[in-house]
N, C-alpha and C positions, 0 to 999 in steps of 0.2 A: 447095635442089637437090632436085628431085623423081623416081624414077623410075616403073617400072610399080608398080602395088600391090599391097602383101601384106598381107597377114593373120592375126591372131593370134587364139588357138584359143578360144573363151572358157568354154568345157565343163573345158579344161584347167585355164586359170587359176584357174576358181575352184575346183578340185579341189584346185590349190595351195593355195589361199590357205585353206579349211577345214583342211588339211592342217594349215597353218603355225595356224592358232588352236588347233585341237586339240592340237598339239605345248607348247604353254604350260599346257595344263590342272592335269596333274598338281603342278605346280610353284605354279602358281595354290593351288591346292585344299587343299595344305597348308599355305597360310601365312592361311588363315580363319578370323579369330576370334570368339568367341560376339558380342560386341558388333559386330559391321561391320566391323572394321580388314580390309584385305586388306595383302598384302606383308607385308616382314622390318622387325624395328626397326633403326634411329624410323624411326615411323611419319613419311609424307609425303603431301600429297595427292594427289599422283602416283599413289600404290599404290593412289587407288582407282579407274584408268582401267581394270582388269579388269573392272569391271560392263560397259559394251560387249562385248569379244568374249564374255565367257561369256552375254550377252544374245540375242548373234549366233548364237552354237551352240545356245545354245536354243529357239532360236525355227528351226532348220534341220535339216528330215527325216533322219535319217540319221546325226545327227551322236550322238557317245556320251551326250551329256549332254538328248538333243531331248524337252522336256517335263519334265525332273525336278524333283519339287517342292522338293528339298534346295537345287536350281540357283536356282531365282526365290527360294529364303528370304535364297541369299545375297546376290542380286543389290537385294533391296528393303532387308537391314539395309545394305549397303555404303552405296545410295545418301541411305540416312538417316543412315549416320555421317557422310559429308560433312556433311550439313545439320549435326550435330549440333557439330562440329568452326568453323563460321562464327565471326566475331566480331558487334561489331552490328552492322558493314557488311555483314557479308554477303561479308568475304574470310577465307581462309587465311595462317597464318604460310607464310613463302617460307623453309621447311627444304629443307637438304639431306641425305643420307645420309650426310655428314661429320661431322655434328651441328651446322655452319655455320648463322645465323640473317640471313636478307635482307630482312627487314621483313616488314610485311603485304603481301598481292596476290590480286585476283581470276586467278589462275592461267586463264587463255583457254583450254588446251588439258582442263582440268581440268571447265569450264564447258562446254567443246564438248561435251564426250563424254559428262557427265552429261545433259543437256540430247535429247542422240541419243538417250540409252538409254531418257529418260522417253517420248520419243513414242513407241519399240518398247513399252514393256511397262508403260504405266502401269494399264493397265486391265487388268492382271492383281496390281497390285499392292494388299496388302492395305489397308483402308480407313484406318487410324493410320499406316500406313508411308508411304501415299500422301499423305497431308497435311501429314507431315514433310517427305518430297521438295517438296513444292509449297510450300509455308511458305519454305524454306533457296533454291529458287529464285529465288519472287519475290523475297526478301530481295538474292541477288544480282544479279538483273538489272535488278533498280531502281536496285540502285549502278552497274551498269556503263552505263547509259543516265546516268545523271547525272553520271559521271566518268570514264569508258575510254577515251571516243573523242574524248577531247580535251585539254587540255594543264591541267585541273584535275586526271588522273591523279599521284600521288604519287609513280610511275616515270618520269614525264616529264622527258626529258635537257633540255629548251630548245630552241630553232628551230635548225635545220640553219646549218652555216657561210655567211655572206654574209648571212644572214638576221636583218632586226633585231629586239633582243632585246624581249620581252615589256614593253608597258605595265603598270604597278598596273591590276590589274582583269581583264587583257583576258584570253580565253581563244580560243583557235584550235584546230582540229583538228589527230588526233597520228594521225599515215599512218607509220605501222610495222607491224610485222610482229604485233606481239602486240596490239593495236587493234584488227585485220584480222581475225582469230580471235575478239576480243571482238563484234564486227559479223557474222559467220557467227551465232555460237550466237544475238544478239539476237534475229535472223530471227527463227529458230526460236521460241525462247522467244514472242517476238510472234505467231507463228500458234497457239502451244497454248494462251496462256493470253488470247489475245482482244484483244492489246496492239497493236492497228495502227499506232499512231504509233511504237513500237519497229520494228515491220516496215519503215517509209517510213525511219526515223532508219537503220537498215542499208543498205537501199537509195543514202541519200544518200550514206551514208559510203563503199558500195563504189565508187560514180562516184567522189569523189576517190580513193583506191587505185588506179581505173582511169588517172585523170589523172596520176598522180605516176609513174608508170612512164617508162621510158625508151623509145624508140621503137626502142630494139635489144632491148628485151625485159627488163628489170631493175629494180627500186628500190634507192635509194641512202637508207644511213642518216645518210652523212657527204657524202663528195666519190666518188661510184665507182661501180660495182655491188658488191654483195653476191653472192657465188654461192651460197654452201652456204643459206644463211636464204633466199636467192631463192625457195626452191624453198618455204617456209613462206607466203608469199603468194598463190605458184600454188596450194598447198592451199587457202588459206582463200576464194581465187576458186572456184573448181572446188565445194569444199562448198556454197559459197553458191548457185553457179548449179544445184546439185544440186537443193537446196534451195529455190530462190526459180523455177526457169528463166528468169530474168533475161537474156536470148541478147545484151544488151548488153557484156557481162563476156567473151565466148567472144573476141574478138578481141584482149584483154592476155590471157588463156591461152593462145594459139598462139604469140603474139611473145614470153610468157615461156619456154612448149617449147622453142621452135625455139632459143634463148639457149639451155641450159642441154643440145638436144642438141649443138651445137657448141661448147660447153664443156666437153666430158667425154671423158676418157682410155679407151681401151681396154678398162681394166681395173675400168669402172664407175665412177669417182672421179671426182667432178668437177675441170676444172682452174682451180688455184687461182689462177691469175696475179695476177689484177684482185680478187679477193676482199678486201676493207676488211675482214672480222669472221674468215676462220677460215685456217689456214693447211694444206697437206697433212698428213693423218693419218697414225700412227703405225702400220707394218707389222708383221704379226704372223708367224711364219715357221711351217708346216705340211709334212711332208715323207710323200709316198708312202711305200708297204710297204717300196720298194727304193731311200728315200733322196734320190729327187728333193723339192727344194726348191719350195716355192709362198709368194710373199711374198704373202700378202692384204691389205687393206687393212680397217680395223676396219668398215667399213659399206659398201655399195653402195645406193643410197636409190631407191627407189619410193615414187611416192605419188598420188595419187587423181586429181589435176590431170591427170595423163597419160593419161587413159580420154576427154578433150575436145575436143583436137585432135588433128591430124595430125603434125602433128611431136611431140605428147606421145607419141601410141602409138608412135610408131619408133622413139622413146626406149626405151617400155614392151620393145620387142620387141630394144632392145640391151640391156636390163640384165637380161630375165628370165632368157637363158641362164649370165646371171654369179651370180645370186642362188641359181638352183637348185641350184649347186655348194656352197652355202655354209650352214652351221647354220642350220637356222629358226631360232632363236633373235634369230637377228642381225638379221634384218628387220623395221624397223619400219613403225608406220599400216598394218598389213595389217587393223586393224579396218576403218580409213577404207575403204582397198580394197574390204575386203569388202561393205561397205556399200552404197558407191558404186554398185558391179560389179553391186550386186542390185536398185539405182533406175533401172537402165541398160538400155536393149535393142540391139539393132541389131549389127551386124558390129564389129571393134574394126581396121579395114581404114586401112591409111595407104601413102603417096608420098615421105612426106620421107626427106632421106639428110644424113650430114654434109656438109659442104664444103670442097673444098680451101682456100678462104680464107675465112676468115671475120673481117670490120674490123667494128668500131663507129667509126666516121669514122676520126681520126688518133690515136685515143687507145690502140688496141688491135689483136691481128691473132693469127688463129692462122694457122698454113702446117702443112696437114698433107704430104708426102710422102714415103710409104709406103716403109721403117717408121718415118722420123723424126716427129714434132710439135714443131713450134716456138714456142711463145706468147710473146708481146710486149704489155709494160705501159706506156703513156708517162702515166699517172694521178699527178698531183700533187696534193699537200691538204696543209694543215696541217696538222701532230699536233693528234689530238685527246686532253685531258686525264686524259679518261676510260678505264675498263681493255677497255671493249670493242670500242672501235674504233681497228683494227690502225694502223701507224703504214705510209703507203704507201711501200716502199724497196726492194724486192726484184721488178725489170723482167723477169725471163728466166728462162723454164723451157723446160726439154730432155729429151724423152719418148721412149726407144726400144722399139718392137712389142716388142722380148727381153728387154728390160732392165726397164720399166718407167719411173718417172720417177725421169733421175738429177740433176737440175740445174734447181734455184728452189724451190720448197716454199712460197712465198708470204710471208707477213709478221706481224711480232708488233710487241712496243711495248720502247723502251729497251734495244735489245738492237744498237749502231750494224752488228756481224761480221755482223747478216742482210742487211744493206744493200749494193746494186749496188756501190754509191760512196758515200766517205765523204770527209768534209775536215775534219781535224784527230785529236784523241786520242783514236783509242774505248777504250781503258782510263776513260776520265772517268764513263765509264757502266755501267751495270749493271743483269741486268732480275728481280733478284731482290731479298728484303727489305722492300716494297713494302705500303704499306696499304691498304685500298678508300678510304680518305680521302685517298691521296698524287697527286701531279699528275703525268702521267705524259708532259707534254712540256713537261718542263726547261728552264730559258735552262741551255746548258750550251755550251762552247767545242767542242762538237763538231757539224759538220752529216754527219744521216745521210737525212736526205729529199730529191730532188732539188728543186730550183727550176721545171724545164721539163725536156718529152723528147720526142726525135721519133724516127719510126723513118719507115726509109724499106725498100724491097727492090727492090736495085739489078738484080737479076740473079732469074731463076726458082729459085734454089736457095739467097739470100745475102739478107741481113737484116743493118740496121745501125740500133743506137739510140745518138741524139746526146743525152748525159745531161749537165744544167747544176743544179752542186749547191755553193754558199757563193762562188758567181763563178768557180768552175771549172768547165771543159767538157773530155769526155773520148766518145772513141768505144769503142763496143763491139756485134763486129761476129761476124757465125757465117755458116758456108758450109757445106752440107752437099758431102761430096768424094765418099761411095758409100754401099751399105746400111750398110755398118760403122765410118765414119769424119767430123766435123763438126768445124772447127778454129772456135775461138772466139779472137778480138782484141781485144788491148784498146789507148787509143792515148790520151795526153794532149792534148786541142786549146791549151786554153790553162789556164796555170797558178792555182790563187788567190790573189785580188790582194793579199791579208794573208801568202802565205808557207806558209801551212799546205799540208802534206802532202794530197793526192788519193791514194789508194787505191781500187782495184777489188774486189770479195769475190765469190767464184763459193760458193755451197753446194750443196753437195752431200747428197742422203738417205741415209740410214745403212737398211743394210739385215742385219737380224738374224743372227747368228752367222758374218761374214763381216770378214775381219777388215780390217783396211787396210795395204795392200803399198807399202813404201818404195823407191823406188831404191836406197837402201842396202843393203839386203838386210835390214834388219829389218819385222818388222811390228808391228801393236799392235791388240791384241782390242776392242772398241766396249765390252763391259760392263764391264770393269774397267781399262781403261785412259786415262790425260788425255795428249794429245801434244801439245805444242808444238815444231813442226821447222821450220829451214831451209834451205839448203841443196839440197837436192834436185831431182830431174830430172827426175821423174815421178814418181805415185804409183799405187795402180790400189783399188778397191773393189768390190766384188761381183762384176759380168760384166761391168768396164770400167776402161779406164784412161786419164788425162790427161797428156801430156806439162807440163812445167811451166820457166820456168826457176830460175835458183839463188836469185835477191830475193825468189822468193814465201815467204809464210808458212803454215805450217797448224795448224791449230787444229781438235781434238777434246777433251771436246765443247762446243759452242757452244752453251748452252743460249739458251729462251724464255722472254718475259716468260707464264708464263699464266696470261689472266684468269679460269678458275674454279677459281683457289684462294685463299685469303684474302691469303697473303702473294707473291702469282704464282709460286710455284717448281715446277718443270718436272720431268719425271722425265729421266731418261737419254735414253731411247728418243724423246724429243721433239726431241731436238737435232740440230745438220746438223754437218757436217764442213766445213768451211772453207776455203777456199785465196786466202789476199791480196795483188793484185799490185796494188807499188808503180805509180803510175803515171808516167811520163815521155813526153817526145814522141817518142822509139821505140817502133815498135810491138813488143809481144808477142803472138804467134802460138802456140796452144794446142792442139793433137789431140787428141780423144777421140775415143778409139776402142771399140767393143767387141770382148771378145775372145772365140773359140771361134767 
């Protein structure tokens, strides 16, 4: 949807965005050591992506640190502790700051940015230092041309579902996310160090990233889109075409924008519905002088891609007013940004606007009407084994302009209470305990992935998805009634043919120091409280309340399986609130309402 054009200020932006690197300096600066390490221990290869923005400030008039020779001493040991840090390939250990150990890896984001900084300041750098850096280069992008961007990589999961599995011998190209990155920096690398078959091998590799995309705008790691990692593709396109002006690339950046503007909530978050990999983030609560509440959300994401097309800048121009409210701190790739923003010329002028609907065919649908958002998942996939890609189960989320998002939060692994509908025992499961070695979709006597879903919207205000899960079919149905009001249905079509129980689970997000109100008249505080109730007639949470009837169930808290931590265990503030209704072939008819 397009309308007249605006314009965003770009004297501003980058007034920002110097802003926002300088605000890291001091923090930067004391954790430099004699030897090159930047950051706190342990040490990570991460900590040394400071070389960029202190690069970036140095190399910009005006800025605190512009020309200081202390600045380039740090900038050139940093970039030779990496080198110095390599093994014989030419990767890094994959540390965490838990002390967790994930093998070796040519870290892509780690190589990008190394990679940037040599073309900014190599030839200010000193003659021993400089042929450390170029030494521990070459070293790794020999390996990442001979191994990254194809299924010889040692991270390489195996060929997508439906896809047949690997002959002895044979190797194919690996179109993900972290490849994609590895193919940005090759460019590069290929133009400084004279390597044009690196340059041409990037090139090819970007055409397939281009090909594998969805024509709604998305890559799939499993069966689905990706939302939140989406946006790590649209980067490494967007760097590349920075980098390469490659103008073939510009047309999967707009279709990835335009996705990813009409995926996102009000309050800068993208929405999770359809997300395979990440599920809504954990709010943090901030309160005015006089007490008013601001639920924030741990990040609102910008990032480079969005300075390319049209629908990226309308992006650009909803999230910058959310960002500016928000810690520097918190925003990340404002290097990239800055980068970017300074290889760029021209107006940052765009048309696009969200849409009140927005389908990727029959698989998906958002309904905005103002204040409600309605998003709808009819995506099915098998579990996959693995701990990073989420288990598809959780159809429907429910977004109000006042409230924020109270209803869906996306999806996790073994965990059946996050799931729309289930058929049989979810006690049989559980999504903690768990090893990076354990299989994480179980033959287990419980289905919590549907089979088939379809939605349909009968009426301009009303949405119904027909969800078919273990040979059971059950309707679940929402109507929006005014600003303040949306009843949600749920309805058994026909029963499973083995006997097992069909259950419905609405989740609900748990929003910080707000406790949860029982029809009974008691309540129970989210940090230190476990509830399991039945019984009840309604319950109400934050700035809202659901009518309920007396068969349902509720469950606080309802933890996640999560995959980055060794043994998946979830803190508190990750879990959702629960409410499970039996299903039968009477319908249950449900009010939410907000209240105030």
């Amino acid at each position: 949807m397009s309308a007249s054009p605006a314009t965003l200020d770009r004297a501003e932006l980058r007034a920002f965005l110097i802003s926002n690197l300088e605000s890291h300096l001091d923090e930067t600066l004391a954790n430099v050591r004699p030897d090159g390490r930047l950051g706190t221990d342990p040490w990570i290869n991460r900590d040394q992506h400071d070389i960029l923005p202190l690069t970036l400030l140095y190399q910009t008039e005006g800025s605190s640190i512009y020309r200081d020779p202390k600045i380039l001493d740090v900038i050139a040991k940093g970039g030779a502790y990496l080198a110095k840090k390599l093994d014989e390939k030419g990767m890094w250990r994959f540390d965490k700051k838990d002390g967790s150990y994930w093998g070796q890896i040519y870290t892509p984001w780690t190589y990008l940015r190394w990679i940037m900084t040599y073309k900014l300041i190599k030839d200010e750098l000193p003659t021993d230092l400089r042929k450390e850096w170029e030494d521990g280069l070459l070293l790794g992008f020999t390996g990442i041309s001979a191994t990254e961007l194809n299924s010889k990589s040692n991270i390489y999961p195996g060929p997508l579902p439906g896809r047949p599995a690997l002959k002895e011998g044979e190797v194919i190209p690996w179109v993900h996310n972290i490849p994609s990155h590895h193919a940005t920096a090759l460019f590069l690398a290929g133009e400084l160090f004279d390597r044009s078959e690196w340059q041409q091998q990037a090139r090819e590799f970007m055409q397939l990233v281009v090909a594998a995309q969805s024509p709604h705008g998305w890559w799939t790691e499993h069966v689905g889109p990706v939302v939140l990692y989406n946006r790590v593709y649209i980067e490494a396109l967007s760097l590349y075409y920075m980098l390469s002006n490659d103008e073939s690339v510009l047309p999967a950046i707009e279709r990835g924008n335009r996705f990813h503007l009409n995926y996102m909530y009000p309050n800068g978050v993208m929405i999770e519905t359809v997300d395979e990999r990440n599920p809504y983030g954990v709010l943090t609560l901030k309160r005015d002088a006089d007490g008013t509440a601001h639920y924030l959300p741990k990040q609102v994401n910008i990032h480079p891609g969005l300075f390319f097309s049209d629908s990226g800048r309308a992006l650009l121009a909803h999230q910058m007013p959310i960002v500016r409210t928000r810690d520097q701190k918190e925003v990340v790739d404002v290097d990239y940004l800055y980068y970017c923003l300074n290889a760029t010329d021209g107006e940052l002028t765009y048309t696009a606007r969200q849409e009140p609907r927005f389908r990727m065919g029959d698989d998906s649908l958002i309904a905005r009407e103002n204040p409600w958002i309605v998003s709808l998942s009819a995506y099915c996939a098998p579990r996959w084994p693995g701990r990073f890609i989420q288990d598809r189960q959780n159809l429907a989320s429910i977004y109000h302009r006042d409230s924020g998002l109270i209803l869906g939060g996306g999806n996790t692994k073994i965990q059946p209470l996050w799931s729309t509908m289930t058929v049989g025992d979810t006690a049989l499961l559980k999504p903690t305990g768990a090893s990076r070695d354990t299989d994480l979709a179980p033959v287990i006597d419980v289905a919590y992935t549907p089979d088939a879903c379809e939605i349909a919207e009968p009426s301009a205000r009303s949405w119904m998805q027909t969800i078919t899960t273990a040979g059971a079919i059950a309707e679940l149905a929402f109507e929006i009634v005014d600003d303040k009001s949306i009843t949600i249905s749920s309805r058994l079509v026909k029963p499973a043919p083995d006997g097992r129980a069909a259950v419905a689970h609405l989740t609900f997000i748990p929003y910080p120091e707000s406790p949860i109100r029982f029809s009974d008249g008691s309540t129970a505080e989210l940090a230190d409280a476990k509830c399991e109730k039945t019984g009840q007639t309604s319950i109400a949470h934050h700035n809202w309340k659901i009518t309920l009837p007396e068969s349902s169930q509720i469950n606080w808290p309802v933890l996640p399986h999560n995959p980055y931590t060794d043994d998946g265990h979830a803190a508190t503030e990750e879990a959702r609130l629960v409410v499970s209704l039996p299903l039968t072939s009477d319908s249950h008819e449900l009010t939410l309402s907000i209240e105030g």
